[in-house]
N, C-alpha and C positions, 0 to 999 in steps of 0.2 A: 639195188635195182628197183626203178620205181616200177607198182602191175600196172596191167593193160588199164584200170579199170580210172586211175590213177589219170596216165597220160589220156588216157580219152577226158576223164574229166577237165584236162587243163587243158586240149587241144585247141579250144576255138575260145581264149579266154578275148575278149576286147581291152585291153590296159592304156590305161591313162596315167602317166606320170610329170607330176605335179612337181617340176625343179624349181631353179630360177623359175621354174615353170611346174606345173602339174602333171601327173602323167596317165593317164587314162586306158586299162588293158583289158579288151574284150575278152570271154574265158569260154571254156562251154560248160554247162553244169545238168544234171540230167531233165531234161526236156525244154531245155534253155533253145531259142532260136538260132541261135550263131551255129555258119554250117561249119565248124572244125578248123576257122581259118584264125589265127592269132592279129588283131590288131591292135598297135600300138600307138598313142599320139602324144606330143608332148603339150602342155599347155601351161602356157606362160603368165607370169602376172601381169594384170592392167598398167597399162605404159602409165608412169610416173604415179608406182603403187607399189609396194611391195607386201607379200602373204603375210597372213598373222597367224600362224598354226601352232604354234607353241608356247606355253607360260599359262598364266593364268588368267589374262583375258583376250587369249585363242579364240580363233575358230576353222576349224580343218577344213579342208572339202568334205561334203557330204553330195550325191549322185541322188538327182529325183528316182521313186520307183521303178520307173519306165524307160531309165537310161539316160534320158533325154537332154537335162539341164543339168546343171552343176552349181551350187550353191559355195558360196565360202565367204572369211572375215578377209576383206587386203586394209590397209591405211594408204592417206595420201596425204599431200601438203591442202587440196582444197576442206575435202572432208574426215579428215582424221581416219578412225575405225568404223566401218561397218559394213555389212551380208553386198556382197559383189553376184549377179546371176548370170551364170553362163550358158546360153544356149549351143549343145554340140556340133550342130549345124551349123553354128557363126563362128564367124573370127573374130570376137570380142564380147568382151562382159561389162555389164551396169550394173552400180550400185545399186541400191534399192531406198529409195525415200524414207525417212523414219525409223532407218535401222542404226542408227549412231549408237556408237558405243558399245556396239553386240556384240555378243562371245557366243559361239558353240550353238550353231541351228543345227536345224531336224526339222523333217518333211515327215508330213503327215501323210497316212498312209495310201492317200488318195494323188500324193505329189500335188495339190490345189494351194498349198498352206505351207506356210515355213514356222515351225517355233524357235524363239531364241530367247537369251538374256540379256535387258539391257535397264540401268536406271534403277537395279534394284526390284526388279519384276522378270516374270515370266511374261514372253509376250507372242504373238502370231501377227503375222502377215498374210493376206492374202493375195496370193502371187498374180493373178491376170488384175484387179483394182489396184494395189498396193497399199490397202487399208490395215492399217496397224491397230491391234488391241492389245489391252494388259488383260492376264488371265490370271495371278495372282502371285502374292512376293515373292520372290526367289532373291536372297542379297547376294550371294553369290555361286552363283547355278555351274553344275559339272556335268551339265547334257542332260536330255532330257529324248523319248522315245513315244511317238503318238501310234493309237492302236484303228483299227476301223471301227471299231464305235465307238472313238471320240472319248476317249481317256487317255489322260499325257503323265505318263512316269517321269518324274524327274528328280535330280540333286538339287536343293535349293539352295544347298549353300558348300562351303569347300570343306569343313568338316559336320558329318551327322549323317541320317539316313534317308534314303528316297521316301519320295511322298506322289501322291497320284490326287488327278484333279479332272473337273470334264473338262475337256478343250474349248468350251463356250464360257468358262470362269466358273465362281465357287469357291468353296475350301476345303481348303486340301488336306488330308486325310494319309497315315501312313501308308504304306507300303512295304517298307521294312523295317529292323531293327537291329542299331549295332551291337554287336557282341562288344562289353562293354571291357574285356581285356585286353582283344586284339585288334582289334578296328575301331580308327577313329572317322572314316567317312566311307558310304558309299556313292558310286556314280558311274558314268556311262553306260547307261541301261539302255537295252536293246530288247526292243518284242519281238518275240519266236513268231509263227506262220501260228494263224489264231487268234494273234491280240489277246489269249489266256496267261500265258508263259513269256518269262523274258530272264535276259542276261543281265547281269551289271559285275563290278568290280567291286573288291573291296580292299582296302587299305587300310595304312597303321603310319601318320606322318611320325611317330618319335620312332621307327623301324624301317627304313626305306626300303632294305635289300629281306626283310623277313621274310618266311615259309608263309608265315600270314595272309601275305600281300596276293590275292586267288580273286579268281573267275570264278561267282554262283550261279547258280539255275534258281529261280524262284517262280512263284506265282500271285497273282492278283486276288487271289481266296487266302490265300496265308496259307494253304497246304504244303506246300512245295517250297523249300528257302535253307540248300543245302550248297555243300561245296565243290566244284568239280576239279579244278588243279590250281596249282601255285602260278604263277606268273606276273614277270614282270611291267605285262600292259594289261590293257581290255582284251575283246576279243568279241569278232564280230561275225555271226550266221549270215550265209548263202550259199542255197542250192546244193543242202547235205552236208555242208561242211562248215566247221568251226575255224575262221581266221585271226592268225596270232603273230605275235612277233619274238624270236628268238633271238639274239647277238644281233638285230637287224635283218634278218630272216625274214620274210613272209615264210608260216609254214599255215598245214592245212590237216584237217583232220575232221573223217567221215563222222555224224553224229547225228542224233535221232533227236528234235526238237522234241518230239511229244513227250518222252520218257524220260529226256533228258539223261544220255546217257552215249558217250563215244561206241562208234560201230567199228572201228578200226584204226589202226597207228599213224603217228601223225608223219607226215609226210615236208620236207623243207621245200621250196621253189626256188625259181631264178631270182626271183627278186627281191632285191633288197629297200626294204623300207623304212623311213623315219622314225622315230619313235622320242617324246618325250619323258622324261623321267619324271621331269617337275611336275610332271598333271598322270602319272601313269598312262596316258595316252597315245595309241599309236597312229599315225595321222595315215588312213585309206579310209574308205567306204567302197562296199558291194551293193549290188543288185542280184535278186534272184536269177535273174536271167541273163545272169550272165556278164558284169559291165564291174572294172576295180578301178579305183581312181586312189592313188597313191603319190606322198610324197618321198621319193626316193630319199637314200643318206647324203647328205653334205648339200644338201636344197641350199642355197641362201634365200631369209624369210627372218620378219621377225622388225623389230623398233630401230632406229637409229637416233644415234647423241650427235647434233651438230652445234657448231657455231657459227652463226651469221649475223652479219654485220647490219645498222640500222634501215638498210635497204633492202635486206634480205639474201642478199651475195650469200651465199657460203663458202665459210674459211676455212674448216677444216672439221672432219668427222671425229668424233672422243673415240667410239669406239666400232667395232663390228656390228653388224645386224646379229638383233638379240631378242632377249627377253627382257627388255630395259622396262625401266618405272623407277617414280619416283625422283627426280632431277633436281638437286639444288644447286643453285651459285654461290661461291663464299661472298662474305662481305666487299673480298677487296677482289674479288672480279677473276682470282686468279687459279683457282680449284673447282672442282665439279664434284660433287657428288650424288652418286647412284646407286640405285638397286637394279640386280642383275638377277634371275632367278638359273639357276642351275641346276639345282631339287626343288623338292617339295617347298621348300624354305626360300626364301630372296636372301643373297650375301652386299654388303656395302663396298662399292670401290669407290677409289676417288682419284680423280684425272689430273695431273697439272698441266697448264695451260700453256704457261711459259714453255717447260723444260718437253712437252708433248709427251709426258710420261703416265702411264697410271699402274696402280697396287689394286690387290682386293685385299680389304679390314677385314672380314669377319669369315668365317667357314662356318 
């Protein structure tokens, strides 16, 4: 039986879920504005676009501070990958100029600025001009988390450890340090209420399913840089509570930013959410006050392998929407092959073209 304390917390959630579309679920959380009423909305991909939320050059939804706008990575046939922004109040979303190629933004904590990675850099956007800047290299960034005064934690690359940097540029400076037995990266770092304190993950790629693989609490002074549970995603603060994913679960569980330390047992929900394996990632964002943007399970999202003709007809799809990269044609025009990521790892298939058949080579 879930307590009172429980269902009033989750009474007047706002939800947003991100399928074919996004899903967006208002919540209530203690002193959150929503009066106790659950809304829920679906939001769809940009017509002739599909989401890039998963693999390794993702980008989930992430919800401005304020509820308001929605940020994410879609691809299209004009402009390939990059940050799509969705105002709540409209029926549709734009690109954003100069974000090609991005993976994994994050709103600064003023919701004025978007960081991402793209090119080999960490970069910001400033969202009412659409003026893009490099703030320093990142080759291959696994999120990153801005504080209110203008310090950006990030992964810079897909194995090693966070590093932090001022969000006007600079050099960057660690943050933390892998434990050099069990962890080969960390990433998706999250500032606690403070801009003192934040979350990340940390992983072990030759160990996918290890005890290792856990959510820390740490700090920007290097005081604070300990372990709080095992799990197989991130895990993301709002409004008293630490959000996780379990079998597909959202679950939820009471906990004290400041002391870093759970106030109470974790609790499962209604809903069920995405989650990547390949990036330990699970694909929602909160807001304090209340607002979850989630992409449920079985979303379709992700690359597609086509073949079209020198006009550009298309003939016929290789595979499902995925986590594809990497594309070659054989010599004689009649094999394809691909990397597909599934874990941590990309595996090799290869398609015949003829016979419309494919294998995967490698585990």
């Amino acid at each position: 039986r879930r307590s009172a304390a429980f269902r009033l917390a989750w009474a007047g959630w706002a939800v947003a879920a991100v399928s074919a579309a996004a899903g967006v679920l208002a919540f209530m959380t203690p002193g959150s504005r929503h009066d106790g009423r659950v809304t829920r909305t679906i939001i769809p991909a940009p017509e002739g676009a599909l989401f890039l939320f998963a693999g390794d050059n993702a980008g989930p939804p992430v919800i401005s501070p304020d509820g308001t706008r929605l940020a994410f990575v879609a691809v299209d046939d004009r402009g390939g990958a990059s940050i799509w922004l969705r105002e709540l109040a409209r029926l549709s979303a734009e690109p954003i100029p100069g974000t090609e190629n991005a993976t994994y933004p994050f709103w600064s904590a003023d919701g004025r600025s978007l960081g991402f990675f793209a090119d080999l850099k960490l970069k910001r956007v400033d969202v009412a001009t659409r003026q893009v800047m490099a703030v320093c290299p990142a080759p291959g960034g696994r999120g990153g988390t801005w504080s209110p005064s203008g310090v950006i934690v990030f992964s810079p690359d897909f194995q090693g450890a966070l590093q932090q940097v001022p969000a006007m540029g600079g050099t960057p400076r660690a943050a933390t340090a892998l434990s050099k037995t069990a962890q080969t990266t960390h990433r998706w770092p999250q500032f606690l209420p403070g801009g003192e304190r934040f979350l990340y993950y940390a992983g072990n790629h030759q160990n996918v399913g290890s005890e290792e693989n856990s959510v820390w609490f740490a700090s920007l002074d290097g005081r604070e840089n300990r372990m709080l549970f095992s799990c197989a995603t991130d895990a993301q603060y709002a409004g008293g509570y630490l959000f996780y994913v379990q079998d597909s679960v959202l679950v939820a569980r009471p906990f004290d930013p400041r002391r870093g330390e759970f106030t109470g047992d974790a609790r499962p929900t209604a809903d069920r959410v995405q989650f990547d394996p390949s990036t330990w990632k699970a694909n929602l964002s909160l807001t304090g006050d209340g607002v979850l943007v989630y992409q449920p399970t079985g979303g379709r999202q992700g690359s597609e392998i086509q073949i079209r003709d020198r006009s550009g007809k298309l003939l016929r799809k290789v595979a499902e929407s995925g986590n594809h990269f990497s594309v070659r044609l054989s010599h004689d025009g009649k094999r394809i092959a691909y990397s597909s990521q599934l874990t941590p790892s990309g595996d090799i298939f290869v398609y015949d073209i003829e016979r419309s058949l494919g294998r995967r080579l490698t585990t």
